[in-house]
C-alpha positions in Angstrom: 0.0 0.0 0.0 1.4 2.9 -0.9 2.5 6.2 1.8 -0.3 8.3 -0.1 -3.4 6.3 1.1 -2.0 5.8 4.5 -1.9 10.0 4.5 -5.1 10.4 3.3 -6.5 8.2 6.1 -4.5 10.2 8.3 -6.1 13.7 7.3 -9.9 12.2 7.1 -9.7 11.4 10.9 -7.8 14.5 11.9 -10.4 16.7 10.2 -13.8 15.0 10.8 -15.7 14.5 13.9 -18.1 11.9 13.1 -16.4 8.1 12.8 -14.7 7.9 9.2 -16.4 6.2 7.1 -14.9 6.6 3.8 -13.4 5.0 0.2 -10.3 6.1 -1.1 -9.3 5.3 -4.5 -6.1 4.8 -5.9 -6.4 6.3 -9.4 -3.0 6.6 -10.4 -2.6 3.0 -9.1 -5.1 1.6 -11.6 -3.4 3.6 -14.1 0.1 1.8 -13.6 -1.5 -1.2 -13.7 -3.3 -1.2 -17.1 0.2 0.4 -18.4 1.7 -2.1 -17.6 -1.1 -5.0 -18.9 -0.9 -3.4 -22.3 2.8 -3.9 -22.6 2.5 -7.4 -22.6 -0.8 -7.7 -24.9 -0.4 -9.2 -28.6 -0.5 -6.8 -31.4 -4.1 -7.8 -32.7 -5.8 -7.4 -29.0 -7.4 -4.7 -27.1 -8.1 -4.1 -23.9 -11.5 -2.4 -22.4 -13.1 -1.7 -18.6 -16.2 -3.5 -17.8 -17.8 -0.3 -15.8 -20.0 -2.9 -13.9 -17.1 -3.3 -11.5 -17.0 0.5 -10.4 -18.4 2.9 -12.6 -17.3 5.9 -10.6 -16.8 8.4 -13.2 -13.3 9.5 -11.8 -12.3 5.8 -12.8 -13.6 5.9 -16.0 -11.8 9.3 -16.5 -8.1 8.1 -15.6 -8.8 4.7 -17.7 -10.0 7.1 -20.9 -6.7 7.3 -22.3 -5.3 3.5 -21.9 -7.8 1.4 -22.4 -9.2 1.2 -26.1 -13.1 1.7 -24.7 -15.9 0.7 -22.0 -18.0 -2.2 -21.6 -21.9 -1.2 -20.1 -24.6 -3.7 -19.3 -27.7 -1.0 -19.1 -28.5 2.7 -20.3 -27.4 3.9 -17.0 -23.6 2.9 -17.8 -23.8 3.9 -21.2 -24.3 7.6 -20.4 -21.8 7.7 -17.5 -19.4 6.8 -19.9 -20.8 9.6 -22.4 -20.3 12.0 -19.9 -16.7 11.4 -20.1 -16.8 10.7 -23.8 -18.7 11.5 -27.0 -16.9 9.2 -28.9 -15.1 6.5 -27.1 -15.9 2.8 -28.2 -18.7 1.4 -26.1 -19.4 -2.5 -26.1 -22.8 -3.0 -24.9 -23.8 -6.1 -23.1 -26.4 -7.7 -20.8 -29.4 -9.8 -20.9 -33.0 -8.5 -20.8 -31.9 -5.2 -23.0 -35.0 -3.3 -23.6 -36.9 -1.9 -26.8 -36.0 1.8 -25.5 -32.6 0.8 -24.5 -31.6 -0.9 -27.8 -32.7 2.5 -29.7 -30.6 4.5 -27.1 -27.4 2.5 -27.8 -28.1 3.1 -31.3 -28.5 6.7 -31.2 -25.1 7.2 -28.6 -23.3 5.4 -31.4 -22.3 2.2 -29.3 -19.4 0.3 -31.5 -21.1 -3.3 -31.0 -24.3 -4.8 -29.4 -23.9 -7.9 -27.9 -27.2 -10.0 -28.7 -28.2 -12.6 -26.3 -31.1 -13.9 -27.7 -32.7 -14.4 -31.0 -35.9 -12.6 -29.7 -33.5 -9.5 -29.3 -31.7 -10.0 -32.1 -35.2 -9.7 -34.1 -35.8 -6.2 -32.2 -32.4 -5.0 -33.0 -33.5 -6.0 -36.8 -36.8 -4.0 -36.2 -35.2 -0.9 -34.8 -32.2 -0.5 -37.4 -35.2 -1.1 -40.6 -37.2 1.7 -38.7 -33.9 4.1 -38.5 -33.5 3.2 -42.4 -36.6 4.1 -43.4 -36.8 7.6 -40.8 -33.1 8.1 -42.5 -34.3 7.7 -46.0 -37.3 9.8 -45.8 -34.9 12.8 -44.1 -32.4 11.6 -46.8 -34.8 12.5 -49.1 -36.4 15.7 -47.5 -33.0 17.1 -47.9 -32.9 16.7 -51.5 -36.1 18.0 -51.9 -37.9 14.5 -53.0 -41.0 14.7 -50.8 -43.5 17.0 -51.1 -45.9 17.6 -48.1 -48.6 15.3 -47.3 -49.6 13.9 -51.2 -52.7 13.8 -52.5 -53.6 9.7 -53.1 -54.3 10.9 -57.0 -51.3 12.3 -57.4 -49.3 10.1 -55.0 -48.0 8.1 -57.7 -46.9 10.8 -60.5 -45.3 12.3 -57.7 -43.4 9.4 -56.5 -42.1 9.2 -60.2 -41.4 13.0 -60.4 -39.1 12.6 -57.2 -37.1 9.7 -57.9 -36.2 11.5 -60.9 -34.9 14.4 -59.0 -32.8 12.4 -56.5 -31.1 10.5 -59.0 -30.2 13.6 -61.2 -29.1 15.8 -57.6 -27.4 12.6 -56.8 -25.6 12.2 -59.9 -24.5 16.0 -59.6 -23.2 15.2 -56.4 -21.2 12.5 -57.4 -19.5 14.7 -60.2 -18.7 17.2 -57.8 -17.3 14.9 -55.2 -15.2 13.6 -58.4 -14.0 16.7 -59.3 -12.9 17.3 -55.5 -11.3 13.8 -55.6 -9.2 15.2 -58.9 -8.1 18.4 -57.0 -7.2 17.0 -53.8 -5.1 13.6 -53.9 -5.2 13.4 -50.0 -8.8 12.6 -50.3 -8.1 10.4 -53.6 -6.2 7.7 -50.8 -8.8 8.4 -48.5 -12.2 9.2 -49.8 -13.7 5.5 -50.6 -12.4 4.4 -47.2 -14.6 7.1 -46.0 -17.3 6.4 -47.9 -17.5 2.5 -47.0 -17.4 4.0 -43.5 -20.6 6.0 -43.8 -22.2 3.1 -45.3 -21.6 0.8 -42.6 -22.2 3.6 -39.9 -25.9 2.5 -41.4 -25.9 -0.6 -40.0 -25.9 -1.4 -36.7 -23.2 -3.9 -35.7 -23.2 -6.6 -33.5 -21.5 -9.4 -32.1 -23.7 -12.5 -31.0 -23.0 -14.0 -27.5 -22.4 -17.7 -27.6 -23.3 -20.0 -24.9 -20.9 -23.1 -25.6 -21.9 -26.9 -25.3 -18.9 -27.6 -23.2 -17.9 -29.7 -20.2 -13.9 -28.2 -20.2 -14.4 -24.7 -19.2 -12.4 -23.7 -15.9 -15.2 -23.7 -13.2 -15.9 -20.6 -10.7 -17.9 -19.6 -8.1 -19.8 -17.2 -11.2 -20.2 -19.9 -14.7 -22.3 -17.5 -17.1 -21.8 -20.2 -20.3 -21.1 -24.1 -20.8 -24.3 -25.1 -19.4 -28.0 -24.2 -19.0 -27.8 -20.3 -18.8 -29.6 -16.9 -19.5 -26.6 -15.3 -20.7 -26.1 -15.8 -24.5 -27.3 -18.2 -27.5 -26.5 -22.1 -27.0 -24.7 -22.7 -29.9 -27.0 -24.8 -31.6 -28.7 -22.0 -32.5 -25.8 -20.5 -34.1 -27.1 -21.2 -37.9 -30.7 -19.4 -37.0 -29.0 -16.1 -35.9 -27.0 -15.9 -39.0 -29.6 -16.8 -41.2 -31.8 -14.2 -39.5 -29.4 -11.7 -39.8 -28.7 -12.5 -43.6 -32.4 -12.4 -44.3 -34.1 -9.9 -42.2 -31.5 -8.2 -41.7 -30.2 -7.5 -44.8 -28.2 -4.0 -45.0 -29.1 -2.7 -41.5 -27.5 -5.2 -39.3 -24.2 -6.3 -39.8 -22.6 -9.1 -37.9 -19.3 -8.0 -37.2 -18.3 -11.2 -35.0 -18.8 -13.3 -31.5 -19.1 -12.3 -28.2 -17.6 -14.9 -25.3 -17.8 -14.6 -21.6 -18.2 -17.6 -19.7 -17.2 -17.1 -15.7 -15.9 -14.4 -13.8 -13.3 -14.5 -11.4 -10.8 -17.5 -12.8 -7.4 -17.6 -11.4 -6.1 -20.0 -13.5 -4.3 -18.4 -16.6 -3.7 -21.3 -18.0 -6.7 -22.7 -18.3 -7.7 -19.2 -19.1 -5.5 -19.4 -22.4 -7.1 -22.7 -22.9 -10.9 -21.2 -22.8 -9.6 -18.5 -25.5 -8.2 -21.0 -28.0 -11.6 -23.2 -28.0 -13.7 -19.7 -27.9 -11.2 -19.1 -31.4 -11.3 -22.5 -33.0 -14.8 -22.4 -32.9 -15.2 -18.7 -34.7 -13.2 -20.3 -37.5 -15.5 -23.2 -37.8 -18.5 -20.9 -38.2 -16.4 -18.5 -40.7 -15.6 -21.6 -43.0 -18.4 -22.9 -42.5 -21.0 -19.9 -43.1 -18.4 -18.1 -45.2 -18.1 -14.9 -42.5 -15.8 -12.3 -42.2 -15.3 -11.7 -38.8 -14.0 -8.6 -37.4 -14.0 -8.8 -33.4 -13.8 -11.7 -31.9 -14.7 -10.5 -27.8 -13.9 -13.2 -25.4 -14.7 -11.3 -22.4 -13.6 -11.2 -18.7 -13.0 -13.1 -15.9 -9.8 -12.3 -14.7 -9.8 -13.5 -10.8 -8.8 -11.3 -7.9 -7.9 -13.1 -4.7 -9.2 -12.1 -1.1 -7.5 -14.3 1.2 -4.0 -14.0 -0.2 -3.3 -16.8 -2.1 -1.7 -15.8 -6.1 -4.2 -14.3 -7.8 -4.6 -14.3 -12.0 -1.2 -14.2 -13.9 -1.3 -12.1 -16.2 1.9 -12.1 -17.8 1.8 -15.7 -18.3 -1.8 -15.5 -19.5 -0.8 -13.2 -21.9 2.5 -14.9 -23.5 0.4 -17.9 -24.0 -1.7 -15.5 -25.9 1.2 -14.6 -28.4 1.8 -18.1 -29.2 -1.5 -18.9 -29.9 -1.5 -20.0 -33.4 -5.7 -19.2 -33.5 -4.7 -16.1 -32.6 -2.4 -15.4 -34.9 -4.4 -16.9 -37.8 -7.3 -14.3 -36.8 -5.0 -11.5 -36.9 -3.7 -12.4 -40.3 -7.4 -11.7 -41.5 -7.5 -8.4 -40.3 -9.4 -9.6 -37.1 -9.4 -8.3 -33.1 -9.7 -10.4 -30.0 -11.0 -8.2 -27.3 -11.1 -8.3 -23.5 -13.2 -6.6 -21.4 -12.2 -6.7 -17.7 -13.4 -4.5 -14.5 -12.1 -6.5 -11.4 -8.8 -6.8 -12.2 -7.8 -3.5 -13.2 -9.2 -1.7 -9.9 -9.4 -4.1 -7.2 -6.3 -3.9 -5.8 -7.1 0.2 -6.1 -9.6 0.9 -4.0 -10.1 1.2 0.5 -12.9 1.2 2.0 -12.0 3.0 5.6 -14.8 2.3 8.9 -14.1 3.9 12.0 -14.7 1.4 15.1 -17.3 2.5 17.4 -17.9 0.5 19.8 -16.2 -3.3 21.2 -18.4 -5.6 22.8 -18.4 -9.3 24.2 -21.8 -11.3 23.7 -21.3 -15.1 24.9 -17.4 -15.3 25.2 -16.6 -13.7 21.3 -15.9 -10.1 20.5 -17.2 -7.9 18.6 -15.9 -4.7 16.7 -19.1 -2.5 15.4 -18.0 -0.1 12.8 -19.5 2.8 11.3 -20.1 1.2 8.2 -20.4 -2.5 6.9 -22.3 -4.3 4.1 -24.6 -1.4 3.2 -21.4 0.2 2.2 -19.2 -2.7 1.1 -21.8 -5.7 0.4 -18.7 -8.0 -1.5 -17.8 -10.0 1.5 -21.3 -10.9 2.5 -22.0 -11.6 -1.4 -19.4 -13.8 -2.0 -19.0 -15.4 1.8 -16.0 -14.5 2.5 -13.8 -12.8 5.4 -12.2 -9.3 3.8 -8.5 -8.2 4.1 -7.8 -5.6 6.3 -5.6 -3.8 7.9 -5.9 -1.8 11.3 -4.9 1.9 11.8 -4.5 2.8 15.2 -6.0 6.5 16.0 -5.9 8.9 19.1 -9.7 9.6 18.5 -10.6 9.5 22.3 -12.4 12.0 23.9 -14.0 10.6 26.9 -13.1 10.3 30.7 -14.1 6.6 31.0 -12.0 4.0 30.0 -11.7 3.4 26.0 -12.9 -0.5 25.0 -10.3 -2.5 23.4 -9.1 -5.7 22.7 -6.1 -7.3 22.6 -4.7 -10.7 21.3 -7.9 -12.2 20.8 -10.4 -13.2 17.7 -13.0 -10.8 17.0 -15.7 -10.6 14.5 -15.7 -7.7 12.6 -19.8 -6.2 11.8 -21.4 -3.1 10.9 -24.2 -1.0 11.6 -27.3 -3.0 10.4 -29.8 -4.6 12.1 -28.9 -8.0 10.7 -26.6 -10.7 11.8 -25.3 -10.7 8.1 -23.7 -7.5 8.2 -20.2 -9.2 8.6 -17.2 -8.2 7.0 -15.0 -10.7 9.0 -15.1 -13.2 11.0 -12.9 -14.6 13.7 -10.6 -11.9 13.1 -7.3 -12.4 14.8 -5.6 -8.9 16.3 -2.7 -7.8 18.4 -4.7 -4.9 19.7 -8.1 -3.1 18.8 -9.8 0.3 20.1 -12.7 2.1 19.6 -11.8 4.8 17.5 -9.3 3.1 15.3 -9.7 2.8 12.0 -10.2 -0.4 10.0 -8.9 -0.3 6.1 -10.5 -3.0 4.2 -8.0 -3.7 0.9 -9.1 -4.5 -1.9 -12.3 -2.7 -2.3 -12.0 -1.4 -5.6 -14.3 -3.5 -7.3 -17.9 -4.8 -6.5 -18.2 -3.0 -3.4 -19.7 0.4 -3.1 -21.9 -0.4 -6.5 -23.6 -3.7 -5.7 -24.3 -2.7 -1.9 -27.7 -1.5 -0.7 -27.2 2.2 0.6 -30.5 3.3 1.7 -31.3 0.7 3.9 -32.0 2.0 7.5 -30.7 5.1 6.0 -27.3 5.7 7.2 -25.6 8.3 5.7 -23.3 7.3 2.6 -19.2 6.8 2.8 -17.4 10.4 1.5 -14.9 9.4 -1.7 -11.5 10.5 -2.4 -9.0 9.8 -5.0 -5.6 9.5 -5.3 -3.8 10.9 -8.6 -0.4 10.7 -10.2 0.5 14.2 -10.0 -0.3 14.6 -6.5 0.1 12.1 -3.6 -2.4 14.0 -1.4 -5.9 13.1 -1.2 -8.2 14.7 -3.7 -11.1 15.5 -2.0 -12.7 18.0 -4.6 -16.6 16.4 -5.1 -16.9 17.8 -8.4 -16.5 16.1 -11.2 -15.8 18.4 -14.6 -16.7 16.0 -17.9 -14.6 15.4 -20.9 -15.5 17.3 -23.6 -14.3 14.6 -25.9 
């Protein structure tokens, strides 16, 4: 842990006096770390932040300039990352996607949709012809085509009268874009790449998310794919989608690859590396097979992050076996991308979650250390059954005459504030010595803690945030948050 978050603890409790109850994040931290995850990526790969793990927009900020976009999983994501960015790539995922949401990606210019089903699939169909046909009438407004509200007798001389009109304004564009083409040889090199651009900015692109029949993928406390699931397609429906899509969806939806994600929170890089190759072998079936050219190939997440000290997800390794991946290579030789999309592992490791103790207490021959704070603020631990790292900062916040309640060389459960018997962040703690008023630092609280808790219940007030950054080792404890005008 670095000196800066031990000073920022340091300042919260010398200048407050209510019990701290705060999270401190580490930005510049999480920015070392994806540094140095890109330097040991393949060429062909790419590397974006699942916001679901934190989507504190001070994160998103510092990651804006590494990582190659965002990953969302509702409307709600998708504009925190606007607010940073008008035009950063944005993958979004997640069952259930509604009517309303599906036209919102759209219309905030999302890179891919991830389909999970063939019923949204259909709906992603419906929407982009709707858009079509709205964009060709404008289209055609513009050039003057449509008069307003035709009579039905003379719907159809009209109709004839217009088409004639666009076609000769088109054509007169076209010279003129020639004759610009002639005069400028920058845009001769560069103009029909720009116009196969704006044609595909028609359609909407997708990758579909498989669900594989398979017995060998690594096995989690999270499995998303391999088995009976709501996540994704089963991939015997494979065929169906991409019929669909070359049938319906003719010229307004273009699949642009596959989308992967099977677990979350594998430790195992090899296995890892393994799960990859078979998510790539099977692409290449389905491209010989269906004759597809496949653009993205997104195998998702899952990188573990350990909370009881054992060695968490090498990366490194996992990513040299990446490089020799021949599947890999072969994809890359096409012009494709393999993408990732993690959230735990990048910030984990950078974020604190700081509870002042405030009161010690034995019931039936164990201790107990109430905080201000607990699973309202940090719900991980209780969500996933496990006891939370944690380190104690000893404090001189003591006030009172009477004697201040400690404990010393004993176990101790560690609860919050709730009036439930599962607001437990650790149990059978074992500590040298514990006061009311020190402060408990809970490591690793950087992802899937503040986000996923529930807040508002019994109302207790909500932790204060502050952020470490790379040109400053104090605590930045400015609450406003100025957006990117990107």
């Amino acid at each position: 842990m670095k000196p800066g978050v031990w000073q920022a603890i340091d300042e919260l409790q010398r200048g407050m006096e209510e019990p701290v109850c705060a999270y401190v994040y580490d930005l510049a931290g999480i920015q070392e770390q994806v540094r140095q995850m890109l330097d040991s990526m393949p060429g062909n790969t790419e590397l974006f932040y699942a916001i679901k793990a934190n989507p504190d927009q001070r994160i998103i900020e510092a990651l804006l300039p590494f990582v190659k976009g965002f990953e969302v999983a509702s409307i709600g994501e998708l504009l925190k990352v606007r607010a940073v960015s008008r035009e950063v790539p944005i993958l979004f995922g997640g069952p259930g996607k509604k009517e309303s949401e599906l036209r919102l990606a759209i219309e905030h210019g999302v890179s891919y949709i991830h389909v999970e089903s063939l019923l949204e699939l259909r709906r992603i169909i419906a929407i982009a012809k709707e858009r079509e046909r709205v964009q060709g009438s404008k289209r055609k407004q513009e050039w003057g085509q449509l008069e307003p509200e035709p009579t039905y007798e003379s719907k159809h001389r009209q109709e004839q009268e217009q088409e004639q009109r666009y076609a000769q304004a088109y054509g007169e564009e076209l010279m003129q874009e020639q004759k610009q083409k002639q005069d400028q040889e920058n845009e001769q090199e560069h103009e029909p790449k720009h116009k196969q651009q704006q044609e595909q900015a028609q359609e909407v692109r997708i990758l579909l998310r498989i669900n594989l029949r398979s017995s060998t993928l690594p096995r989690t406390k999270i499995v998303m794919g391999g088995g009976p699931s709501p996540f994704g397609i089963d991939e015997e429906a494979v065929e169906e989608a991409i019929e669909l899509i070359g049938v319906e969806g003719a010229g307004v939806v273009r699949l642009s690859g596959f989308h992967f994600h099977s677990l979350s929170n594998n430790m195992d890089a090899r296995l890892h590396a393994e799960m990859i190759e078979l998510y790539l072998q099977k692409v290449e079936q389905w491209q010989h097979k269906y004759d597809l050219p496949v653009e993205v190939v997104n195998a998702g997440g899952g990188f573990g992050v350990t909370y009881d000290g054992s060695p968490g997800f090498d990366w490194p390794l996992f990513t040299a076996l990446l490089e020799q991946s021949e599947a890999r290579q072969r994809l890359a030789s096409c012009g494709g991308e393999l993408y990732f999309e993690s959230g735990r592992l990048l910030v984990a490791d950078h974020g604190y979650y700081a509870a002042e103790v405030t009161d010690i207490k034995t019931s039936h021959d164990q201790y107990f250390a109430v905080l201000r704070g607990g699973t309202h603020h940090n719900r991980l631990p209780v969500s996933w059954g496990h006891n939370h790292p944690f380190q104690i900062i000893e404090t001189d916040r003591w006030k009172h005459s009477f004697a201040r309640p400690e404990v010393r060389d004993r176990r101790v459960h560690i609860v919050g504030e709730l009036c439930t018997p599962k607001d437990r962040m650790h149990s059978d703690a074992e500590v040298a010595l514990l006061r009311v008023g020190d402060i408990i630092l809970f490591e690793k609280s950087g992802a899937y803690c503040w986000t996923i808790s529930h807040h508002d219940f019994l109302g207790h007030p909500h932790p204060a945030f502050h952020y470490l950054t790379e040109d400053n080792n104090h605590v930045n404890t400015d609450e406003a948050f100025q957006s990117a005008s990107r």
